[in-house]
PyMOL Python script that loads the backbone (N, CA, C, O; Angstrom):
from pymol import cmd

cmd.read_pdbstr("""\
ATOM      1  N   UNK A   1      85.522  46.662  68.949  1.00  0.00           N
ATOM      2  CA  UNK A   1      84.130  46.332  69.192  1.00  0.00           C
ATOM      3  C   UNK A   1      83.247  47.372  68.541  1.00  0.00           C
ATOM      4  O   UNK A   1      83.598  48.534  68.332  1.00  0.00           O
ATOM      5  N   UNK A   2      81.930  46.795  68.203  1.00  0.00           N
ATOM      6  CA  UNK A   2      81.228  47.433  67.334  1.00  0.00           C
ATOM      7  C   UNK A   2      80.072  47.848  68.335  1.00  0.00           C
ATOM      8  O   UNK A   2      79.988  46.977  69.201  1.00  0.00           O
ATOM      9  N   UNK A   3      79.152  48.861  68.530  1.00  0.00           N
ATOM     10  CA  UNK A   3      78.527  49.313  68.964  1.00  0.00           C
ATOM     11  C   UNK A   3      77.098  50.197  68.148  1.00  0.00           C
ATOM     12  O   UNK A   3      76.940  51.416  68.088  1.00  0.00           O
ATOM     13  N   UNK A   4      76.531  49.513  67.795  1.00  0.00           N
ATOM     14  CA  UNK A   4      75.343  50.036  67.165  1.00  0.00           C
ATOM     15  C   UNK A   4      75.606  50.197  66.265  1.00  0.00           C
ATOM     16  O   UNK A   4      75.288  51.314  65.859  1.00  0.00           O
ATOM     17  N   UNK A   5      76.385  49.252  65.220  1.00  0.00           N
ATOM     18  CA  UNK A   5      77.468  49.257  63.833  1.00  0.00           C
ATOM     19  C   UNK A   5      77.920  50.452  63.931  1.00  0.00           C
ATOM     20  O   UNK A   5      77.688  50.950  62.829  1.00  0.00           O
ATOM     21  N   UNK A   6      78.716  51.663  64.952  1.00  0.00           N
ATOM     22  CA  UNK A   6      79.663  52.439  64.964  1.00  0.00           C
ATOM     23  C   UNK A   6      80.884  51.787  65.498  1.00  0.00           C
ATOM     24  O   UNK A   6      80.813  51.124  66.533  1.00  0.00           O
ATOM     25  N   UNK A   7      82.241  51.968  64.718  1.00  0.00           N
ATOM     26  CA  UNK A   7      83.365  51.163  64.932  1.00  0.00           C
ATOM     27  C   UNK A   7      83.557  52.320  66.167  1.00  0.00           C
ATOM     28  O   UNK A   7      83.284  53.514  66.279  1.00  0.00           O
ATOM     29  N   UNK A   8      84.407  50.911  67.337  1.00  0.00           N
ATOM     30  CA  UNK A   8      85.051  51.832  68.462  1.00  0.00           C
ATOM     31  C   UNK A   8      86.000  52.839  68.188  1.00  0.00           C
ATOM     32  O   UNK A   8      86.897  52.442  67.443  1.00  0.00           O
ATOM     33  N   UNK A   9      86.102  54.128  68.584  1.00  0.00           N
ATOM     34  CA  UNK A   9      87.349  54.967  68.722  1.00  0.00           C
ATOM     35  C   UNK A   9      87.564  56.160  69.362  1.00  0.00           C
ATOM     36  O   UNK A   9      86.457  56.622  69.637  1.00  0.00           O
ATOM     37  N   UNK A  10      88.613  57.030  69.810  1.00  0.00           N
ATOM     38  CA  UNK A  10      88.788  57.063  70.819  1.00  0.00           C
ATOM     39  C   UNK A  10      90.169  56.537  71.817  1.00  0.00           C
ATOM     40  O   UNK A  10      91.152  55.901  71.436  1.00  0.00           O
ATOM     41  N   UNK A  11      89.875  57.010  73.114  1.00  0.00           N
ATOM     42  CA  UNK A  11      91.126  56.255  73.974  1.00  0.00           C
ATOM     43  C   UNK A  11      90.134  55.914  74.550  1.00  0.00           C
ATOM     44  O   UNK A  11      88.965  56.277  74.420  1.00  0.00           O
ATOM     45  N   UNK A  12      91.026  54.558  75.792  1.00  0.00           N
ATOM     46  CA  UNK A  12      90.733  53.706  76.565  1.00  0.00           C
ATOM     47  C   UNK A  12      91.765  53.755  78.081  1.00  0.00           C
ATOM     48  O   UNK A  12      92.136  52.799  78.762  1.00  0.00           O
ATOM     49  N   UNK A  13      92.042  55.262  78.283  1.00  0.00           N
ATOM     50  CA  UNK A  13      92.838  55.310  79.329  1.00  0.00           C
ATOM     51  C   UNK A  13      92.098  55.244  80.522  1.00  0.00           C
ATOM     52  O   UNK A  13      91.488  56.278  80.798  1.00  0.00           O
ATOM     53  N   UNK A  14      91.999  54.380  81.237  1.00  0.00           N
ATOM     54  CA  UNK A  14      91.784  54.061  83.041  1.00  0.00           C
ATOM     55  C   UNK A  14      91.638  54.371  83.659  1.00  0.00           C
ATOM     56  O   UNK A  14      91.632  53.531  84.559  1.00  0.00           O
ATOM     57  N   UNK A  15      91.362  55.671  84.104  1.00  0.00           N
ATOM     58  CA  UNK A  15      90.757  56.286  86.023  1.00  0.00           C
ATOM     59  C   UNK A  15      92.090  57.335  85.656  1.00  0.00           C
ATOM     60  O   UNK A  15      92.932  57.336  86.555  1.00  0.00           O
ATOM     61  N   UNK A  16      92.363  58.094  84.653  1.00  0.00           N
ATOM     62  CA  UNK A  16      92.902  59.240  84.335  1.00  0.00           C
ATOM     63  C   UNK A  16      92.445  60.590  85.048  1.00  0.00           C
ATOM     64  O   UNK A  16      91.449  61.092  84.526  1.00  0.00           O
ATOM     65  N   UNK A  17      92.801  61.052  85.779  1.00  0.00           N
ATOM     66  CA  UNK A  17      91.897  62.724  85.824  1.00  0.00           C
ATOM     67  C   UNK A  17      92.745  64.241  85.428  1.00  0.00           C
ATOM     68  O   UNK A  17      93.514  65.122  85.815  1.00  0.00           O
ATOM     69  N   UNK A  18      92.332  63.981  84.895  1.00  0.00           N
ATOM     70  CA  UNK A  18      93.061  64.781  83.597  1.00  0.00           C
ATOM     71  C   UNK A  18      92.385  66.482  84.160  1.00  0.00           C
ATOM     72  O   UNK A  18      92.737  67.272  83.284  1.00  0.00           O
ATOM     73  N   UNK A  19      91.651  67.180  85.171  1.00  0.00           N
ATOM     74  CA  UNK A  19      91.785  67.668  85.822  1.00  0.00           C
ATOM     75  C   UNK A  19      93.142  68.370  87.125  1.00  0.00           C
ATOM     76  O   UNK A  19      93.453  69.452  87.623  1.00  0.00           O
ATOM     77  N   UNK A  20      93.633  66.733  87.186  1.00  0.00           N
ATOM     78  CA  UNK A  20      95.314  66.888  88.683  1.00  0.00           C
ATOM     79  C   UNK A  20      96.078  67.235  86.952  1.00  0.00           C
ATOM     80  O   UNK A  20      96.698  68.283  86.772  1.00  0.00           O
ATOM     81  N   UNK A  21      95.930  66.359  85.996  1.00  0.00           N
ATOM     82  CA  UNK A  21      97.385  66.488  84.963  1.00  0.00           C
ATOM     83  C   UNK A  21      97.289  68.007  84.888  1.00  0.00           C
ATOM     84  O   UNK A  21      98.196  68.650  85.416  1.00  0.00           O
ATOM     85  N   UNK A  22      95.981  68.849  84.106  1.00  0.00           N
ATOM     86  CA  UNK A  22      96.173  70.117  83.925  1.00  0.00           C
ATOM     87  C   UNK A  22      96.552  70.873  85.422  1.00  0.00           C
ATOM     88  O   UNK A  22      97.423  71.702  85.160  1.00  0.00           O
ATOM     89  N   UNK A  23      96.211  70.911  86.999  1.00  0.00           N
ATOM     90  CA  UNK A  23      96.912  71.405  87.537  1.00  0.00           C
ATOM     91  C   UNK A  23      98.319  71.705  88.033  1.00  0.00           C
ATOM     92  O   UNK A  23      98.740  72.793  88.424  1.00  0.00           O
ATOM     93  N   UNK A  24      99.149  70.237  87.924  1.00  0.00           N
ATOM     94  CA  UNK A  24     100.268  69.728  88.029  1.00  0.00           C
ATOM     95  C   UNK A  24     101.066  70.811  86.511  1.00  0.00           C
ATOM     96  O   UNK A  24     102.253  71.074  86.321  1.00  0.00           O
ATOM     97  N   UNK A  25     100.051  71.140  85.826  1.00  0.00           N
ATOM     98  CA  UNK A  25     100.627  71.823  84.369  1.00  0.00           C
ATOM     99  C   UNK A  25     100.575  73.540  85.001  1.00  0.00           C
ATOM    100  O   UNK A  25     101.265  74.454  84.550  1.00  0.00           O
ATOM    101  N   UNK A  26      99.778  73.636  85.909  1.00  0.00           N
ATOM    102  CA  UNK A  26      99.544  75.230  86.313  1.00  0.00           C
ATOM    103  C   UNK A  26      98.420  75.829  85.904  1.00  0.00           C
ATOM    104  O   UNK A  26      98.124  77.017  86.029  1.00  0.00           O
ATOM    105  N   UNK A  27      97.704  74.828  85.331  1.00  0.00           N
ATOM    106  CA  UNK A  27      96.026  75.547  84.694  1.00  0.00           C
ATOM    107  C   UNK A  27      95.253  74.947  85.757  1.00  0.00           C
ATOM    108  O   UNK A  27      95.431  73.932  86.430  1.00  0.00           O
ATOM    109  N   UNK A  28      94.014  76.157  85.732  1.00  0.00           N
ATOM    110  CA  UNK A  28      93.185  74.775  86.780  1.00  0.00           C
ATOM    111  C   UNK A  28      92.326  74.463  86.171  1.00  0.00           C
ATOM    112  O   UNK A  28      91.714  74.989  85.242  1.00  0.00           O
ATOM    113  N   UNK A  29      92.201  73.108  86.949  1.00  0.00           N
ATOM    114  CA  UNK A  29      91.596  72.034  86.333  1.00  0.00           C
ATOM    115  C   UNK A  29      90.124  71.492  87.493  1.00  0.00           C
ATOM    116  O   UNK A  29      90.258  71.226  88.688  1.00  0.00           O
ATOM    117  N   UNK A  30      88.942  71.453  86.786  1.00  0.00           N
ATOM    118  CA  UNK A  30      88.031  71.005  87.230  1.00  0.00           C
ATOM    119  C   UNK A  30      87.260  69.727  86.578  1.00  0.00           C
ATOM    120  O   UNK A  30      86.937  69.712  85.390  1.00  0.00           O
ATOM    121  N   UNK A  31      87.013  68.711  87.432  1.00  0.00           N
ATOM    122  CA  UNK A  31      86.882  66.898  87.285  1.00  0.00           C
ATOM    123  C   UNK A  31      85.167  67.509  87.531  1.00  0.00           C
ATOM    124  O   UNK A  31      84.856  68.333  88.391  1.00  0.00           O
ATOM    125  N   UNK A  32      84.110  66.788  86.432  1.00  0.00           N
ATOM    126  CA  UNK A  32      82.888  66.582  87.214  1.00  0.00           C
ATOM    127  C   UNK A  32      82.648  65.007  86.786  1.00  0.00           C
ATOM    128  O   UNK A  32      82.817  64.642  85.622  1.00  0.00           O
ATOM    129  N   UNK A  33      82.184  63.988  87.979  1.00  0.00           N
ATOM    130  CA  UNK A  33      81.849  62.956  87.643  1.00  0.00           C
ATOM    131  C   UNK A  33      80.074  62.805  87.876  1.00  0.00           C
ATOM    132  O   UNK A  33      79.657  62.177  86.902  1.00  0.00           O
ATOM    133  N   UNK A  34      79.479  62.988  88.361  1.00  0.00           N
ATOM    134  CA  UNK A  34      77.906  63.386  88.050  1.00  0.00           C
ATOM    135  C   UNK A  34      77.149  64.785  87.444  1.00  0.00           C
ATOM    136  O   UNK A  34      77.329  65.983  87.662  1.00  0.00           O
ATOM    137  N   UNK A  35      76.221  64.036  86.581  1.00  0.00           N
ATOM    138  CA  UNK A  35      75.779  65.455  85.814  1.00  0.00           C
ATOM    139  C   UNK A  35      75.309  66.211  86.762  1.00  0.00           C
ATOM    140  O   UNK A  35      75.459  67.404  86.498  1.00  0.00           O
ATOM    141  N   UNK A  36      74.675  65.954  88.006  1.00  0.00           N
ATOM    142  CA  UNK A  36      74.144  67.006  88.664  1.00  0.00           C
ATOM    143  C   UNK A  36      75.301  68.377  89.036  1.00  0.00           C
ATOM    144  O   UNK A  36      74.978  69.514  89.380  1.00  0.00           O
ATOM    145  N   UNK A  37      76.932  67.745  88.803  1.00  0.00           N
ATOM    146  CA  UNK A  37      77.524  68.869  89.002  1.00  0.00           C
ATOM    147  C   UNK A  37      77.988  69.565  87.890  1.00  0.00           C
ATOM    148  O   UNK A  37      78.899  70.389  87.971  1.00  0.00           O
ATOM    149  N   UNK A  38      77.297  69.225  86.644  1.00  0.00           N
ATOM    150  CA  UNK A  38      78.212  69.412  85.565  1.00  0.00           C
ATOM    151  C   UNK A  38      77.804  71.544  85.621  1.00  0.00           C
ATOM    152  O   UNK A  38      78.738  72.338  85.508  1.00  0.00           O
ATOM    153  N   UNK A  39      76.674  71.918  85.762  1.00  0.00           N
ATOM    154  CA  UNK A  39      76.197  72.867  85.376  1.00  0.00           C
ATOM    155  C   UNK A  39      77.252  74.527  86.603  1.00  0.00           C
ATOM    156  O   UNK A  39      77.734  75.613  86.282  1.00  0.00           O
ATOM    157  N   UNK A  40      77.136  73.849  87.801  1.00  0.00           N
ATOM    158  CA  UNK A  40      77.875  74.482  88.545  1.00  0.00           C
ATOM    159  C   UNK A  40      79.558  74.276  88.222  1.00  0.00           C
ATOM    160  O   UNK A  40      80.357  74.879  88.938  1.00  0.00           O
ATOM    161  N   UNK A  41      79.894  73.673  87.459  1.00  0.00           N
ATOM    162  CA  UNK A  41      81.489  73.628  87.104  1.00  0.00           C
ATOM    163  C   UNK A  41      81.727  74.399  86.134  1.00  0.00           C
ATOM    164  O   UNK A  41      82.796  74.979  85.946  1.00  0.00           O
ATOM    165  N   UNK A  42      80.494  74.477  85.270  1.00  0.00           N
ATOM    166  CA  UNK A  42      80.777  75.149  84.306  1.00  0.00           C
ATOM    167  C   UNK A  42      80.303  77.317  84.421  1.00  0.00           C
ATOM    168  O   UNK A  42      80.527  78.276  83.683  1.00  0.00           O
ATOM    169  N   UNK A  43      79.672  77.142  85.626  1.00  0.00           N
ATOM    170  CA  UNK A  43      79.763  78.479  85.736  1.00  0.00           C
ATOM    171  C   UNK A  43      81.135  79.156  86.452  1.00  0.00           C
ATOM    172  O   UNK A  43      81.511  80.326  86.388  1.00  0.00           O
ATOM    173  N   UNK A  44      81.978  77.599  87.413  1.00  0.00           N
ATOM    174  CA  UNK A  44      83.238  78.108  87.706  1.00  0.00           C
ATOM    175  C   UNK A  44      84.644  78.160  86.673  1.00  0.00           C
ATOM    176  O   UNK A  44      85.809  78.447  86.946  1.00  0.00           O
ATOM    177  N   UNK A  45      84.011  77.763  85.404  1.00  0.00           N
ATOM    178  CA  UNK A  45      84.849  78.004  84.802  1.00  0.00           C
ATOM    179  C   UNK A  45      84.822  79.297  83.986  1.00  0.00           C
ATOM    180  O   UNK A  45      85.659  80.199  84.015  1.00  0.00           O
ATOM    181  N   UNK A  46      83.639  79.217  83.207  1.00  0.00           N
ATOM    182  CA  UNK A  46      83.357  80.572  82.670  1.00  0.00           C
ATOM    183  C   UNK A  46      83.341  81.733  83.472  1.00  0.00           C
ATOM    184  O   UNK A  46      83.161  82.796  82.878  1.00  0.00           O
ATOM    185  N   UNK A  47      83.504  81.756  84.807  1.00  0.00           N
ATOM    186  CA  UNK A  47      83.477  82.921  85.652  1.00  0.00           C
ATOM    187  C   UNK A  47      85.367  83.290  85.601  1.00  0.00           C
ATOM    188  O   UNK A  47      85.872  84.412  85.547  1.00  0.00           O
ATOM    189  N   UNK A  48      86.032  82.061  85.638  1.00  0.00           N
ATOM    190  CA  UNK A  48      87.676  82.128  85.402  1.00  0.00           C
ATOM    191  C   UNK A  48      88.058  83.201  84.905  1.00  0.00           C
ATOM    192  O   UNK A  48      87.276  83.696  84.093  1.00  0.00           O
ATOM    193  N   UNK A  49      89.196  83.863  85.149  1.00  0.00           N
ATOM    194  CA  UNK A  49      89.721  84.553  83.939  1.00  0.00           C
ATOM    195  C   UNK A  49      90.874  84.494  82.931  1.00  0.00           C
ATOM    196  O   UNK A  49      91.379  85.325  82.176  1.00  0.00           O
ATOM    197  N   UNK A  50      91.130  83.029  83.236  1.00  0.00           N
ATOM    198  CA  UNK A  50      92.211  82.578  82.103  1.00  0.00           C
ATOM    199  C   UNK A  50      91.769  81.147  82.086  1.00  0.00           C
ATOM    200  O   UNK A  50      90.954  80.769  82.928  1.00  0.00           O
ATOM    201  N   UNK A  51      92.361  80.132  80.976  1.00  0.00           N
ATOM    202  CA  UNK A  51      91.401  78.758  80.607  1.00  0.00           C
ATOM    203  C   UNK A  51      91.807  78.192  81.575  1.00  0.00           C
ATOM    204  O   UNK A  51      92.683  78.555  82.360  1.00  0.00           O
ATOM    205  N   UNK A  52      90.899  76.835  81.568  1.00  0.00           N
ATOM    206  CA  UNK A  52      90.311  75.756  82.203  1.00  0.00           C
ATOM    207  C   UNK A  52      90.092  74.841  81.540  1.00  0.00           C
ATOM    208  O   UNK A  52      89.525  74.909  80.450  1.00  0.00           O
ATOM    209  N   UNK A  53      90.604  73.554  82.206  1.00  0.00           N
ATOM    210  CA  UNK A  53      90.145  72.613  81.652  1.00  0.00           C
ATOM    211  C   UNK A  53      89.153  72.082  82.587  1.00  0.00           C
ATOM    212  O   UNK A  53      89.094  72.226  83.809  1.00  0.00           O
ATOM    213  N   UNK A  54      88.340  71.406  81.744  1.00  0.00           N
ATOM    214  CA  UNK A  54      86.718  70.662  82.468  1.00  0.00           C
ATOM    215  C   UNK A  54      87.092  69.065  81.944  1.00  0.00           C
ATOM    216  O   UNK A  54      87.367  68.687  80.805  1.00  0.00           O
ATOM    217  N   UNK A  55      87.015  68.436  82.964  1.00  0.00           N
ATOM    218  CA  UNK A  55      87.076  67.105  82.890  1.00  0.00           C
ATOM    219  C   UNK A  55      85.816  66.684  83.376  1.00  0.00           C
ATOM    220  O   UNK A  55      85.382  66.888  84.510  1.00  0.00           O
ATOM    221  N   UNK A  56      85.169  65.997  82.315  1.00  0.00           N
ATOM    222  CA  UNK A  56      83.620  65.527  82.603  1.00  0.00           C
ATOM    223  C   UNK A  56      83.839  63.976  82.120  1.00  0.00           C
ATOM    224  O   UNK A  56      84.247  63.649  81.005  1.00  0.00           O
ATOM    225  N   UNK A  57      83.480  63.077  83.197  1.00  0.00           N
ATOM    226  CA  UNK A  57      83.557  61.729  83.184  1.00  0.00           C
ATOM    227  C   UNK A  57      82.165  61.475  82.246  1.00  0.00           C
ATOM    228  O   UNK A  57      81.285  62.336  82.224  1.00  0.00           O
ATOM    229  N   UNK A  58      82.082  60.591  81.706  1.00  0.00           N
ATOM    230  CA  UNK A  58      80.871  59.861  80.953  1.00  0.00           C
ATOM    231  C   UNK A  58      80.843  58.499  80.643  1.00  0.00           C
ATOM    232  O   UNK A  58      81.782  57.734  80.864  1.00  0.00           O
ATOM    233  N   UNK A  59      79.875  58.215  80.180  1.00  0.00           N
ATOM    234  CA  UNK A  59      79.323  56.369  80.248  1.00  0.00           C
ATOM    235  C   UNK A  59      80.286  56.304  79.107  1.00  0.00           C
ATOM    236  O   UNK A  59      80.094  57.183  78.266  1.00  0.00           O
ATOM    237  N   UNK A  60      81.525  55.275  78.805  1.00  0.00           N
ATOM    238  CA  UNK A  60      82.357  54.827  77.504  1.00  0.00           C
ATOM    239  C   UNK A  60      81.381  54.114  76.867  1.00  0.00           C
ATOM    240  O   UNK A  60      81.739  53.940  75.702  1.00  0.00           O
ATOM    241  N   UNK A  61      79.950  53.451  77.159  1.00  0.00           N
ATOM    242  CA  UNK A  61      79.222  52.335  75.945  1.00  0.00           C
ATOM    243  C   UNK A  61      77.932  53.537  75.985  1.00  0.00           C
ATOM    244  O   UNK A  61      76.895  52.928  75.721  1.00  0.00           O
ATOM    245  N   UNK A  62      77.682  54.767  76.181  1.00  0.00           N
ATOM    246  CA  UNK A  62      76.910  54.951  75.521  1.00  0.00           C
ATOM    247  C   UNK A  62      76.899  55.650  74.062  1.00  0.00           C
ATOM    248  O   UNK A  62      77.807  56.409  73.723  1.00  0.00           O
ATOM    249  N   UNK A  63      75.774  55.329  73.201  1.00  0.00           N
ATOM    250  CA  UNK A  63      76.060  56.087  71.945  1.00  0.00           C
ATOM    251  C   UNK A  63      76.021  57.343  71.762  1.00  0.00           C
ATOM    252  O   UNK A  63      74.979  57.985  71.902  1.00  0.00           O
ATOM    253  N   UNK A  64      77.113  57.851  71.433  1.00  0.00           N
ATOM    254  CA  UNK A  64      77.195  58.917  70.794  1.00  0.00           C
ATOM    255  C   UNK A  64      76.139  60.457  70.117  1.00  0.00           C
ATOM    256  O   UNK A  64      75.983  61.649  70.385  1.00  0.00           O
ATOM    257  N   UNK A  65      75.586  59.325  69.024  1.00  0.00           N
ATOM    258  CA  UNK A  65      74.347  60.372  68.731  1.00  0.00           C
ATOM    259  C   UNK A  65      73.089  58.934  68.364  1.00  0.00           C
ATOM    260  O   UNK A  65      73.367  57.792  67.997  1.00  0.00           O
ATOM    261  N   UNK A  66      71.711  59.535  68.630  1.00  0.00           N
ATOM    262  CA  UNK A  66      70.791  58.448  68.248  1.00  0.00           C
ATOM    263  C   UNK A  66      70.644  57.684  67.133  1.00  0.00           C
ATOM    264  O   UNK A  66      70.707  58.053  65.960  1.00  0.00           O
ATOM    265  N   UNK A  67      70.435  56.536  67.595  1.00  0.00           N
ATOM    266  CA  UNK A  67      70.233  55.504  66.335  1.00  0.00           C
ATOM    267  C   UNK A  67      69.278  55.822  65.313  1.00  0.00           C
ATOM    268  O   UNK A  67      69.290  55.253  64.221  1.00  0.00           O
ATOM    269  N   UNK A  68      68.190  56.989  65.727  1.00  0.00           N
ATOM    270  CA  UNK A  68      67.300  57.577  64.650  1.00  0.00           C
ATOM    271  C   UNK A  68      67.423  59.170  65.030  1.00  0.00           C
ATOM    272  O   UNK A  68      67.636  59.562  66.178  1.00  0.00           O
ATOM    273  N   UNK A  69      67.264  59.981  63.953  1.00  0.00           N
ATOM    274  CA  UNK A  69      67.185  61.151  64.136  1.00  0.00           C
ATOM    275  C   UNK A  69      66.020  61.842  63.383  1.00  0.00           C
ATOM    276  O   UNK A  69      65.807  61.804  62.171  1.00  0.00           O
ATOM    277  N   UNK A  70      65.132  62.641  64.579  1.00  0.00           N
ATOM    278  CA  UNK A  70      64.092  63.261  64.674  1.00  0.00           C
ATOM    279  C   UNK A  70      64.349  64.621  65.013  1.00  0.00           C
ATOM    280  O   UNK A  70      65.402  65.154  65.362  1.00  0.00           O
ATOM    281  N   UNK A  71      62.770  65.271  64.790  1.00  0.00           N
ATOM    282  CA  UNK A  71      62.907  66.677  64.768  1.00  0.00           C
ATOM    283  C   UNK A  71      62.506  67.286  65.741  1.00  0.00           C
ATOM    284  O   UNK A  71      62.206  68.478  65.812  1.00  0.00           O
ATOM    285  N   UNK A  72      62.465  65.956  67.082  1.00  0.00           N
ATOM    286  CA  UNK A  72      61.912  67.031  68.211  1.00  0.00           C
ATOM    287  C   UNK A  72      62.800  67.580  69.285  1.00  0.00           C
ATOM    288  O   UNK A  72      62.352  68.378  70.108  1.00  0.00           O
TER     289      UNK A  72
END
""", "prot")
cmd.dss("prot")
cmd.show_as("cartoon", "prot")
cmd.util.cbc("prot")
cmd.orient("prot")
């Protein structure tokens, strides 16, 4: 499917939280599904002292970058 004549691509994996996979791996792993938490996840990660993965859910149909690009 075409989306604002950008061809789809990408995965299409299902209610994944790829947050449990990286803990189940021994890293920790932090899931944010609303932006209001995105900003506090990311100070618990950068506060970490070894990596992290950040799993941030997002809209799959929105575009990417704007259909026009401006300078403001």
């Amino acid at each position: 499917m075409m989306t604002a004549g950008f061809p789809d691509f990408g995965s299409d994996f299902k209610h994944l939280d790829f947050a449990k996979i990286a803990e189940a791996g021994g890293i920790m792993g932090i899931r944010v599904e609303e932006p209001r938490g995105l900003r506090a996840a990311l100070h618990k990660c950068f506060a970490h002292p070894v990596p992290v993965l950040l799993d941030v859910v997002t809209n799959p149909h929105e575009i990417s970058i704007p259909a026009e690009i401006t300078g403001n």
